[in-house]
C-alpha positions as CSV (number, residue, x, y, z in Angstrom):
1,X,0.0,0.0,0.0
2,X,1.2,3.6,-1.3
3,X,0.5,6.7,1.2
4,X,0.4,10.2,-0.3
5,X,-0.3,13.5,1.6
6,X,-1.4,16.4,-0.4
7,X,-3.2,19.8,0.1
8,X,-5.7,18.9,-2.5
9,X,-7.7,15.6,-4.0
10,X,-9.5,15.7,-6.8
11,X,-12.0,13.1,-7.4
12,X,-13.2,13.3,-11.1
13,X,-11.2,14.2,-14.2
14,X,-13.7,15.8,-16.2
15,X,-14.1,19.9,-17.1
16,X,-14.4,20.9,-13.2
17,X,-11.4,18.2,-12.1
18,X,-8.9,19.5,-14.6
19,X,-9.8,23.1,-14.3
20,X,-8.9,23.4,-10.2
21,X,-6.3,21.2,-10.8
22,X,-5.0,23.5,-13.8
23,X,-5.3,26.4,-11.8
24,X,-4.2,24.8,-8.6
25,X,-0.6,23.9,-9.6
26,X,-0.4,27.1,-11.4
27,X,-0.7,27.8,-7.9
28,X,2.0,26.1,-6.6
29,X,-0.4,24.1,-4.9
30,X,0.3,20.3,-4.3
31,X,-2.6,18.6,-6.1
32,X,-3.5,15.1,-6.7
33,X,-6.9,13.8,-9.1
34,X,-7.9,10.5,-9.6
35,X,-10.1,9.4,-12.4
36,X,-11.6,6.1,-12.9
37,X,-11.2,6.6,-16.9
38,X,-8.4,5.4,-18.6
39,X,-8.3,9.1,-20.1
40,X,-10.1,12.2,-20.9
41,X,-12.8,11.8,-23.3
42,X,-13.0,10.7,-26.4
43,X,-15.8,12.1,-27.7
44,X,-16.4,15.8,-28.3
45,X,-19.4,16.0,-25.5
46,X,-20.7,19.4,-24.3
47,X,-19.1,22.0,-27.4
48,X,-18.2,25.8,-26.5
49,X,-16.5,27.4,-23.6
50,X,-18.0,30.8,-23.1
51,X,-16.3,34.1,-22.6
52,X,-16.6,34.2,-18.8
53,X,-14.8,30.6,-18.2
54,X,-12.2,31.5,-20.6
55,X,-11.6,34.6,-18.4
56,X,-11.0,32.5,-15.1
57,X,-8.3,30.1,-17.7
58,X,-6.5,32.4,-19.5
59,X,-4.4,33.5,-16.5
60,X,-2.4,30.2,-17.3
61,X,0.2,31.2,-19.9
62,X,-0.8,29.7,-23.4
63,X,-4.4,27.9,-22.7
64,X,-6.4,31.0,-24.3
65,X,-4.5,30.7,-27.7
66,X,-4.8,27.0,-27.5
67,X,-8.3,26.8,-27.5
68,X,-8.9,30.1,-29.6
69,X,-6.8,28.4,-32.3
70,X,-9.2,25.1,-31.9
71,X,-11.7,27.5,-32.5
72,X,-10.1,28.9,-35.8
73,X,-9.9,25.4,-37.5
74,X,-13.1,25.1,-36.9
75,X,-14.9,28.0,-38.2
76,X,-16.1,31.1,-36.4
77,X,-19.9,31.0,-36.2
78,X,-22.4,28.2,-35.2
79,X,-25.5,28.1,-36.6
80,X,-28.6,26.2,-34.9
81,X,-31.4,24.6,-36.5
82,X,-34.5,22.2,-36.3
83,X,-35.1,20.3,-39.0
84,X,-36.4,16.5,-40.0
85,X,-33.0,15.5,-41.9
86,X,-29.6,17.6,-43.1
87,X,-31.4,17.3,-46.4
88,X,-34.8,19.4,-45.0
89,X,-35.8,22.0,-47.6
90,X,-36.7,24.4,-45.0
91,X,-35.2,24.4,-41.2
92,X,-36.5,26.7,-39.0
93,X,-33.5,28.5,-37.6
94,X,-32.9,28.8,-33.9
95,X,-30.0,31.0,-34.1
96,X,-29.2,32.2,-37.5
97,X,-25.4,33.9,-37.0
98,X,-23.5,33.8,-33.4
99,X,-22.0,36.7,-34.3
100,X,-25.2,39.2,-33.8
101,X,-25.9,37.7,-30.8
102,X,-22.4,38.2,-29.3
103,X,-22.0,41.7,-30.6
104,X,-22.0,43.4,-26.9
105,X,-19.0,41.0,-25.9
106,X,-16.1,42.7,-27.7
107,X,-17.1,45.7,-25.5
108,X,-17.4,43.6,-22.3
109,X,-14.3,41.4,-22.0
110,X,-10.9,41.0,-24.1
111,X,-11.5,36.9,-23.7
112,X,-12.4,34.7,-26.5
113,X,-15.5,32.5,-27.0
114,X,-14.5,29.4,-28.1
115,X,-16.7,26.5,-30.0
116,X,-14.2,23.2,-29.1
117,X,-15.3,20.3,-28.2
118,X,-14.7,18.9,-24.9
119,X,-12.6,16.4,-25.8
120,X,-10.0,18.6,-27.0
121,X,-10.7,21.3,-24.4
122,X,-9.6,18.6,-21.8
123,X,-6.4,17.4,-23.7
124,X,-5.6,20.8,-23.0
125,X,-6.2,21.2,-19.6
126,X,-4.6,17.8,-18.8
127,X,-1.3,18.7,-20.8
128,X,-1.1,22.0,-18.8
129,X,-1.9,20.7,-15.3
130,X,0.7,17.8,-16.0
131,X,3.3,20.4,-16.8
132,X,2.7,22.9,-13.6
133,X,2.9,19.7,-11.9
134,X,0.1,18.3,-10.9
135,X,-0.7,14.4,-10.3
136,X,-3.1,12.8,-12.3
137,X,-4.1,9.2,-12.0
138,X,-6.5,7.8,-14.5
139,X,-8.0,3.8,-13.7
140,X,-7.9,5.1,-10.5
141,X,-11.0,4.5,-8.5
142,X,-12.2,5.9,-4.8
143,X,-13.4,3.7,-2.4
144,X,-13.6,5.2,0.5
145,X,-13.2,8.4,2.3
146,X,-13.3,9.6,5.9
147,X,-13.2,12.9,7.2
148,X,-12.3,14.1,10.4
149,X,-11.6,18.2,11.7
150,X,-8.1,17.9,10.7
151,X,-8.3,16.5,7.1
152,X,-10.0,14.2,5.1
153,X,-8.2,10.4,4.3
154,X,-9.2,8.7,0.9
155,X,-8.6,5.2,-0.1
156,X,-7.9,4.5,-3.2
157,X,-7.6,1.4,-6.0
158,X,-5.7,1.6,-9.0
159,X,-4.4,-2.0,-11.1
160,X,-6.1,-3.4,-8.0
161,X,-3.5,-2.3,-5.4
162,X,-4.6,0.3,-2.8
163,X,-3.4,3.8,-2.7
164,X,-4.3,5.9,0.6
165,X,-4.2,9.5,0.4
166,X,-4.6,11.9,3.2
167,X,-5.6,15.4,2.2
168,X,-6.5,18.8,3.9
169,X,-9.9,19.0,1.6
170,X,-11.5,17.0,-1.5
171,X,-13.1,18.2,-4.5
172,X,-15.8,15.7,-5.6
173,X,-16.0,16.5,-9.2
174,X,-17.2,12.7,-9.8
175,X,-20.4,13.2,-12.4
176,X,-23.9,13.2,-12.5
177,X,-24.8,10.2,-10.0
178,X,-21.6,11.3,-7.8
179,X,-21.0,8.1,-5.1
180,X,-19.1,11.1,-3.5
181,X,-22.2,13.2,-3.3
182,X,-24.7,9.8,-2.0
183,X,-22.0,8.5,0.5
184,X,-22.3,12.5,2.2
185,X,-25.7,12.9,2.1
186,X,-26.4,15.8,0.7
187,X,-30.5,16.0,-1.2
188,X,-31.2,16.6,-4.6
189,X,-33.9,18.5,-6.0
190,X,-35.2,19.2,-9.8
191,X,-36.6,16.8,-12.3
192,X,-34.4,14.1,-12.1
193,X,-34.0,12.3,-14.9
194,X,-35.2,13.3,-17.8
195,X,-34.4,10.6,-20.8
196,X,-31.3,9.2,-21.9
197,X,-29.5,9.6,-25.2
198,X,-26.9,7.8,-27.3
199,X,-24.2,9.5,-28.2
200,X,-22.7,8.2,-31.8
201,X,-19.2,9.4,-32.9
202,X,-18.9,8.7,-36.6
203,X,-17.1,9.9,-39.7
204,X,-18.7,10.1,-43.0
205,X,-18.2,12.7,-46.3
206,X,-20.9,15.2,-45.3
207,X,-19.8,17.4,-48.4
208,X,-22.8,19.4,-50.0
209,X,-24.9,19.0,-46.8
210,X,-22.7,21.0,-44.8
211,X,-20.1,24.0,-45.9
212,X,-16.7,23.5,-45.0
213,X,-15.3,24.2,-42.2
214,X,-18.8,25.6,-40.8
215,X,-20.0,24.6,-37.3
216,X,-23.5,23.6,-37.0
217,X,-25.7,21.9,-34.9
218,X,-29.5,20.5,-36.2
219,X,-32.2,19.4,-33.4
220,X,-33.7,16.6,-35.8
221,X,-37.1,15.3,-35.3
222,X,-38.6,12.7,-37.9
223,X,-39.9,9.4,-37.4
224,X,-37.2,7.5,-36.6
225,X,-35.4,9.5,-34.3
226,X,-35.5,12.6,-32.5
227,X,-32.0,14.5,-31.1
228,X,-29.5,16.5,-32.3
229,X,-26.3,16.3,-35.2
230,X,-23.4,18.3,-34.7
231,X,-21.1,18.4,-37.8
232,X,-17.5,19.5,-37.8
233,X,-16.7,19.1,-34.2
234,X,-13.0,19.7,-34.4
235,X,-12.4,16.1,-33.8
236,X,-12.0,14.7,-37.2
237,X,-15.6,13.5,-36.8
238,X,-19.4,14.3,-36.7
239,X,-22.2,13.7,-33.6
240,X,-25.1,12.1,-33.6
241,X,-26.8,12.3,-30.3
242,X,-30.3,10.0,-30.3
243,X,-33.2,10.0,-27.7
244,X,-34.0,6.8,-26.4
245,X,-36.7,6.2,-23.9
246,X,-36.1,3.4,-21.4
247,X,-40.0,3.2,-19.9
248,X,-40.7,2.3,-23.6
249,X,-38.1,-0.8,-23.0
250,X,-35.2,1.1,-25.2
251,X,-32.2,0.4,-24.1
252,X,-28.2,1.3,-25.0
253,X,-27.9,-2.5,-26.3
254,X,-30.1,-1.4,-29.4
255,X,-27.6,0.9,-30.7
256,X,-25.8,-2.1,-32.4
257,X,-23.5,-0.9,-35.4
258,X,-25.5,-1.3,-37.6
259,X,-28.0,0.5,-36.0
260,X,-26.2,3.4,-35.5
261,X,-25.7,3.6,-39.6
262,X,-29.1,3.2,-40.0
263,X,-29.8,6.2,-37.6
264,X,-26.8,8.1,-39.2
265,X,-28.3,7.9,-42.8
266,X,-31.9,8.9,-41.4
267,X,-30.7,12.2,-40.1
268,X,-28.5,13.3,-43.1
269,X,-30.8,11.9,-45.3
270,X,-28.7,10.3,-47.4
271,X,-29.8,6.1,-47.6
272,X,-26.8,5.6,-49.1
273,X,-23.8,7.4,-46.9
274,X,-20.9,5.5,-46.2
275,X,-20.5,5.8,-42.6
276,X,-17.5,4.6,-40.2
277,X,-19.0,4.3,-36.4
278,X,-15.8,5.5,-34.2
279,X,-17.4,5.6,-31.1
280,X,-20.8,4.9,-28.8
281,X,-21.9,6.0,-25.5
282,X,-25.1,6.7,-23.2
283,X,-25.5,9.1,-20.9
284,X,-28.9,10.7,-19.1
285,X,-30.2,13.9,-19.8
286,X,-30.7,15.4,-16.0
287,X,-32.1,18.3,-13.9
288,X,-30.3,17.6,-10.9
289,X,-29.5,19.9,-7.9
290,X,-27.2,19.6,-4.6
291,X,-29.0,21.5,-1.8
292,X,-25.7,21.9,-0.3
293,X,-22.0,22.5,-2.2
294,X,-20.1,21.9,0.9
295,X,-20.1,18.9,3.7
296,X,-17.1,19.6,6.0
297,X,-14.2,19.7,4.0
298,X,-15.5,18.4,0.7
299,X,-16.7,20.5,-1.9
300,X,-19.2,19.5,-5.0
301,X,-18.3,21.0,-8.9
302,X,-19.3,20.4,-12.0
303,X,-22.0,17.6,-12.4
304,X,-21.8,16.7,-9.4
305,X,-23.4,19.9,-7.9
306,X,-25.4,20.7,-10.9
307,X,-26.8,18.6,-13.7
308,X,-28.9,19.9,-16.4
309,X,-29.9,19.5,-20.1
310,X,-27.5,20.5,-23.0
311,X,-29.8,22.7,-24.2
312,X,-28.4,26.1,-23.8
313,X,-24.9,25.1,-23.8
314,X,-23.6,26.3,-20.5
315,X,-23.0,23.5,-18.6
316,X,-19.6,22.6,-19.3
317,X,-18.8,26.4,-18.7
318,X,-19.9,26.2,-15.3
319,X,-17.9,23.3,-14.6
320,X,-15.2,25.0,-15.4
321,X,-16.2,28.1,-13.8
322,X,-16.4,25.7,-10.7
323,X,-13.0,24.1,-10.9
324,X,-11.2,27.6,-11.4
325,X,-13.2,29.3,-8.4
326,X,-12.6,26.3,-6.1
327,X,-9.1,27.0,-6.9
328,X,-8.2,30.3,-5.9
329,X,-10.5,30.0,-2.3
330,X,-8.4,26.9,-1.6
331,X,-5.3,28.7,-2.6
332,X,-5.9,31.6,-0.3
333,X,-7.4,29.4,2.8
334,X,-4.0,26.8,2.2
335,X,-1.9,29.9,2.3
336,X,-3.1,31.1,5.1
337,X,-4.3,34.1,3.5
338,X,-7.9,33.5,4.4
339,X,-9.6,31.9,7.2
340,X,-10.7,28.8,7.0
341,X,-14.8,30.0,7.0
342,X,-13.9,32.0,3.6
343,X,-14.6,28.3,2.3
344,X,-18.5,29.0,3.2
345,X,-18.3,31.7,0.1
346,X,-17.7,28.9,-2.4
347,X,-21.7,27.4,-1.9
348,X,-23.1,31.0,-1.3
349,X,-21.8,32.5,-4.3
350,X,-22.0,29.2,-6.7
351,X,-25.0,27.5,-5.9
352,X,-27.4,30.2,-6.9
353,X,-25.3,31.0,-10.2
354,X,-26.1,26.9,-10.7
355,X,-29.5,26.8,-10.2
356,X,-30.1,29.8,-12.4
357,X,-27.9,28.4,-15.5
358,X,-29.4,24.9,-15.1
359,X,-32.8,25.9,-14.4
360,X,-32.2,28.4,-17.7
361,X,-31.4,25.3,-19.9
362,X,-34.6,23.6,-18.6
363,X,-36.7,25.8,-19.8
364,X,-34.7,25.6,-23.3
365,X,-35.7,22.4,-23.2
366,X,-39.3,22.9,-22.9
367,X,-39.4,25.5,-25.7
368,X,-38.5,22.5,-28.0
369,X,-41.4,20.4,-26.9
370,X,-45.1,20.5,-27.2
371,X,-46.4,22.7,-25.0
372,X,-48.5,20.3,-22.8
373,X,-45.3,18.7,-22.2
374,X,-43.3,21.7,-21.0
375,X,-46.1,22.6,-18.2
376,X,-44.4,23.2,-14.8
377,X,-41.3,24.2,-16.6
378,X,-39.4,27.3,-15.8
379,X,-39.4,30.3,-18.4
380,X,-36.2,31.2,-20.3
381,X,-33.8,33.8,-19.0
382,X,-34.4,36.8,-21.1
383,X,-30.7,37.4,-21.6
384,X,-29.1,34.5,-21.8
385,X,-25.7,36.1,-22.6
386,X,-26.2,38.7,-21.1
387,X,-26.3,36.5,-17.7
388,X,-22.8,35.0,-18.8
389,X,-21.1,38.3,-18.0
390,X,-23.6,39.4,-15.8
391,X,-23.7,37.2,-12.7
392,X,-23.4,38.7,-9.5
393,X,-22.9,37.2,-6.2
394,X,-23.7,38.0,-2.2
395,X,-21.7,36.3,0.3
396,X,-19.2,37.4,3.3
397,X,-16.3,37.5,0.4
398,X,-17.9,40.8,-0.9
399,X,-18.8,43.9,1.5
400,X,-21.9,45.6,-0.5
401,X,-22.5,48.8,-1.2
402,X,-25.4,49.7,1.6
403,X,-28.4,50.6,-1.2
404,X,-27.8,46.7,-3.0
405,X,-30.6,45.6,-4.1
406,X,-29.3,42.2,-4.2
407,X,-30.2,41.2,-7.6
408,X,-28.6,38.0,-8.9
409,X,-27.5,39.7,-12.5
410,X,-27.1,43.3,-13.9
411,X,-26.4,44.2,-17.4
412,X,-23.1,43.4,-18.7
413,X,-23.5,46.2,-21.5
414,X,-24.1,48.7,-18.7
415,X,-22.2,47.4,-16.1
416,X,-22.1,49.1,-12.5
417,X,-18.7,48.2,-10.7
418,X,-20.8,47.2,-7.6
419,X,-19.2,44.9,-5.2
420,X,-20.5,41.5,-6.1
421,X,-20.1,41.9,-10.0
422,X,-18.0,41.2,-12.2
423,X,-15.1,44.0,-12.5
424,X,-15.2,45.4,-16.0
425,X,-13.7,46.0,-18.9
426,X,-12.0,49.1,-19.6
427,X,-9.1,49.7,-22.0
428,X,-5.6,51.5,-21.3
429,X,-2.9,51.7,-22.4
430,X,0.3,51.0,-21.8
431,X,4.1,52.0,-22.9
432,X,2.0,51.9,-26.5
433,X,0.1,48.7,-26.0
434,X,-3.6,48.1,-25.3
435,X,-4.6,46.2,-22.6
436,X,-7.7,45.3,-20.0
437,X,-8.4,46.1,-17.0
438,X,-9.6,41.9,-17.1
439,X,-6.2,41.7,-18.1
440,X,-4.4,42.8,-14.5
441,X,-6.8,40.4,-12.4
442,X,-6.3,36.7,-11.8
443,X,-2.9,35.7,-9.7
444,X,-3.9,38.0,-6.7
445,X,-6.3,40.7,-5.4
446,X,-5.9,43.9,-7.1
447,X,-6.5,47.6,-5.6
448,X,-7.5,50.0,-8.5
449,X,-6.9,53.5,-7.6
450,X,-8.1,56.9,-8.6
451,X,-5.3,58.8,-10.0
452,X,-6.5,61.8,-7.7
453,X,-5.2,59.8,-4.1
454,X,-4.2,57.0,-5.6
455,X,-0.9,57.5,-3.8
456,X,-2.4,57.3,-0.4
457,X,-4.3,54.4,-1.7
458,X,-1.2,53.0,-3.0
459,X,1.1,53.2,0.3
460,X,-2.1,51.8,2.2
461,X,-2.1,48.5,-0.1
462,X,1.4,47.8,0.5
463,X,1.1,48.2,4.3
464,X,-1.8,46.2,4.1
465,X,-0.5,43.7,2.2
466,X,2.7,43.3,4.4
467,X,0.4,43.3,7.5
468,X,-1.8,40.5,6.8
469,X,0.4,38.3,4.4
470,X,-2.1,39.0,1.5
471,X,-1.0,38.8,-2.3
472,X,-2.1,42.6,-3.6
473,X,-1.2,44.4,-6.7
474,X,-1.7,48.1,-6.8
475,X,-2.4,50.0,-9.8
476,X,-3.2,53.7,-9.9
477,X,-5.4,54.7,-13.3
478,X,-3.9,56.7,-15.3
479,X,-0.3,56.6,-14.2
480,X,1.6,54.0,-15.8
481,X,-1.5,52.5,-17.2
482,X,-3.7,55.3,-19.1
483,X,-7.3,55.3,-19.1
484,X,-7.8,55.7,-23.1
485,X,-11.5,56.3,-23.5
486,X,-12.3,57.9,-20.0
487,X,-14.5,54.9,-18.8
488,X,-12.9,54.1,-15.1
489,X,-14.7,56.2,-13.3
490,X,-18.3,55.4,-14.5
491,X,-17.8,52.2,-15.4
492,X,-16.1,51.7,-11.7
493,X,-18.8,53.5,-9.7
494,X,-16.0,56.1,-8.1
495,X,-15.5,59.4,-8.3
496,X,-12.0,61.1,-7.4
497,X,-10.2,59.7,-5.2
498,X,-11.6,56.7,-5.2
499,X,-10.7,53.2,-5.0
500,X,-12.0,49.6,-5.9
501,X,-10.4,45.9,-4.4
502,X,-11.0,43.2,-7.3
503,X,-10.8,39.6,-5.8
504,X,-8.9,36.8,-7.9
505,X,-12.2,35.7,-9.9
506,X,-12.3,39.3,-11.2
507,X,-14.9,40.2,-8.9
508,X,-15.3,43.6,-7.1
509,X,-15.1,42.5,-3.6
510,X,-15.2,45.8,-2.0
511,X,-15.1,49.8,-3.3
512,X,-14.6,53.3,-1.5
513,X,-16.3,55.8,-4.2
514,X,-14.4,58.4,-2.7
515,X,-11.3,59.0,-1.0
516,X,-10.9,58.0,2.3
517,X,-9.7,59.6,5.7
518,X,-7.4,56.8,6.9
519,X,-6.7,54.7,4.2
520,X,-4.7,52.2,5.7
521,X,-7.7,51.2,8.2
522,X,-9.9,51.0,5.5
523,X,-8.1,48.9,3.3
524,X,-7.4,47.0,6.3
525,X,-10.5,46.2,7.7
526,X,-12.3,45.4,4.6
527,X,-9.5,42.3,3.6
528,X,-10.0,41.0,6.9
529,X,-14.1,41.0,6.7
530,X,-13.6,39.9,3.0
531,X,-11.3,36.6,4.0
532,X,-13.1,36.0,7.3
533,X,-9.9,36.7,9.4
């Protein structure tokens, strides 16, 4: 038997799992994840990583131009449909060009949206984490785990040998049925299971039904089949995801290969199509909820706090979005930057943000069936990219300004620089080179100050910073770094002399809107409320 003792286990190497344990060793964070696969997937899976997961990755030299350059050989616009075959006359056309829809974002956020597949957007991840250092064990299974007040001690199983592991806390980023989550006992609410679907990985000349290089995905509904074909997934194959019905006696076993063919020439409509099946597998199509994110020093991500329908296509961005903001609380509770209650933020700013997305691609759902079979359903978000860049949270980690109204999003193309949201974007310059404000966030907190004061502000950081043992960067607008269109102030909420404390997630944890009588104490007193010290 092998003993290991690390800060971190990861249980689950899937988008949540190899995001904190991306960001984690960039960290310099001892990290250990175990997988039960053999790999990362295979198949391409959930498609697209939005603008506001890219944002928590791109920190880690290299992974933004990786994926944007996935992206490129793809094509740059996805285009969604419903239709009876690839050969339908006339598709009714969900979204006709990405591109309009997006138009607000290149004013919101420097980050890319990307359209890979998740199979390559893990090979990624993987490859990086391995590099910064992390340990990754795939065939490796969990078996048990025990916690106590001083850590948590995991037993592991991999080529049948055991492996224990004793670790300070455990991210359970272990799927959709998550042992993890069952063994803890934490409820589940939402609609449970909704139907299961066969996913087919094929390859097949699809020339003349689709242009090259374009992205796009059909909902097909005929009489053979209903579910979706997504074509050009940046994988060297196609996807054809089929609804099966297991109260009807379906099963997984009647996808045989020839099956699958059969299914693949009904939705391109072509009887004839030579067709190579590369790959099969099943999984359900859930609304699934964790009433809790945290029990003791395990924490839920990814599918394992939230599972919902694909429809939407967010929630493999909020696994990641999970992974990367696990990370950086860890970081700074491991450190000793934070006390260890900070870790009570992760479930009050998270959870809600999960049951709005997944709640959100529910009601996608239900727009895309008959409408006695989408009563009791929630209603669609009315900005559904605008909520992307819009999220806001309320928890101990941000002190609010007193007239909040404690809404759970604002308007991304109007944003507000309240503590809670997102920090925005706002160009500067500098030396001669453009850059974000998005840009300066992500290793540590951040104090942005008002050029009028900002020197006080400044020499109050530092002391700050010395005082408590807290990473922060200080950055006065509009000295070294110019403020090119004038937006700081408005966009910031502050007038002169003010100041504004962005967390490591980007988020405005804390502002003065003016200057300040003692600085120091200020500064001071609102780190130690923000990190529960």
């Amino acid at each position: 038997m092998s003993y290991h003792r690390v800060p971190v286990l990861i249980v689950g190497g899937g988008y949540a799992g190899l995001s904190a344990a991306m960001l984690l060793a960039w960290r310099d964070i001892p990290v250990m994840l175990v997988e039960r696969r053999s790999g990362t997937s295979v198949q391409p899976k959930a498609f697209g990583v939005n603008h506001r997961a890219v944002e928590l990755l791109r920190p880690v030299e290299g992974v933004e131009q990786e994926l944007t350059d996935i992206w490129a050989g793809i094509g740059d616009t996805m285009r969604i449909a419903i239709a009876s075959s690839l050969q339908d006359p006339d598709p009714r056309m969900i979204v006709a060009d990405e591109r309009e829809e997006f138009a607000f974002v290149a004013d919101a956020t420097p980050a890319a949206t990307v359209g890979a597949p998740q199979a390559e957007v893990e090979r990624i991840l993987r490859a990086r984490a391995e590099e910064l250092g992390a340990d990754l064990l795939f065939s490796t299974e969990l078996v048990a785990l025990h916690q106590d007040n001083d850590g948590v001690t995991a037993t592991l199983r991999a080529d049948g040998m055991p492996i224990t592991v004793r670790a300070d806390y455990v991210v359970a980023a272990d799927g959709y049925r998550s042992p993890l989550r069952r063994s803890l006992g934490i409820p589940v609410t939402g609609k449970g299971e909704l139907g299961r679907t066969c996913s087919i990985m094929f390859d097949a000349d699809l020339s003349g039904l689709v242009r090259e290089r374009e992205v796009t995905l059909w909902y097909l509904r005929n009489d053979e089949m209903t579910g979706l074909i997504l074509t050009g997934t940046g994988v060297g194959a196609h996807v054809l995801a089929v609804n099966y019905d297991t109260e009807a006696g379906q099963s997984e076993a009647d996808f045989t290969p020839e099956r699958c063919v059969e299914l693949v020439r009904v939705a391109t409509g072509r009887p004839d199509l030579a067709v190579e099946v590369l790959d099969r597998t099943s999984f359900p199509m859930a609304h699934v909820l964790a009433e809790r994110y945290r029990e003791g020093r395990v924490f839920l991500a990814g599918d394992a706090a939230h599972t919902m329908p694909p429809t939407g296509g967010q929630g493999g961005s909020l696994a990641l979005q999970d992974g990367a903001d696990l990370a950086w609380r860890l970081w700074l509770v491991i450190t000793g930057q934070a006390g260890p209650d900070f870790l009570d933020t992760y479930d009050a700013e998270r959870r809600p943000i999960g049951v709005m997305t997944a709640n959100a691609q529910l009601a996608n759902l239900g727009l895309r069936m008959p409408p006695a079979a989408r009563i009791g359903y929630p209603e669609p978000l009315d900005d559904p990219q605008g909520a992307i860049l819009g999220a806001r949270y309320h928890s101990t980690a941000v002190i609010e300004d007193p007239a909040d109204d404690g809404t759970l999003l604002e308007d991304p193309r109007h944003p507000t620089g309240r503590p809670g949201s997102r920090a925005p974007h706002v160009p500067l310059d500098w030396e001669g080179r453009q850059v974000s404000t998005v840009d300066l966030f992500g290793a540590g907190f951040v104090l942005l100050a008002d050029q009028d004061g900002g020197h006080a502000w400044s020499v109050a950081g530092r002391l700050v910073s010395r005082r408590l043992g807290v990473g922060l960067s200080r950055i006065v607008i509009d000295d070294e770094l110019v403020d090119v269109k004038g937006e700081w102030r408005a966009r910031y909420g502050v007038s002169v002399g003010g100041a504004v404390l962005v967390r490591p997630d980007g988020y405005v944890a804390w502002r003065a809107p003016g200057p300040a009588t003692d600085p120091t104490a200020t500064l001071e007193s609102a780190l130690r409320r923000i990190l529960s010290r």
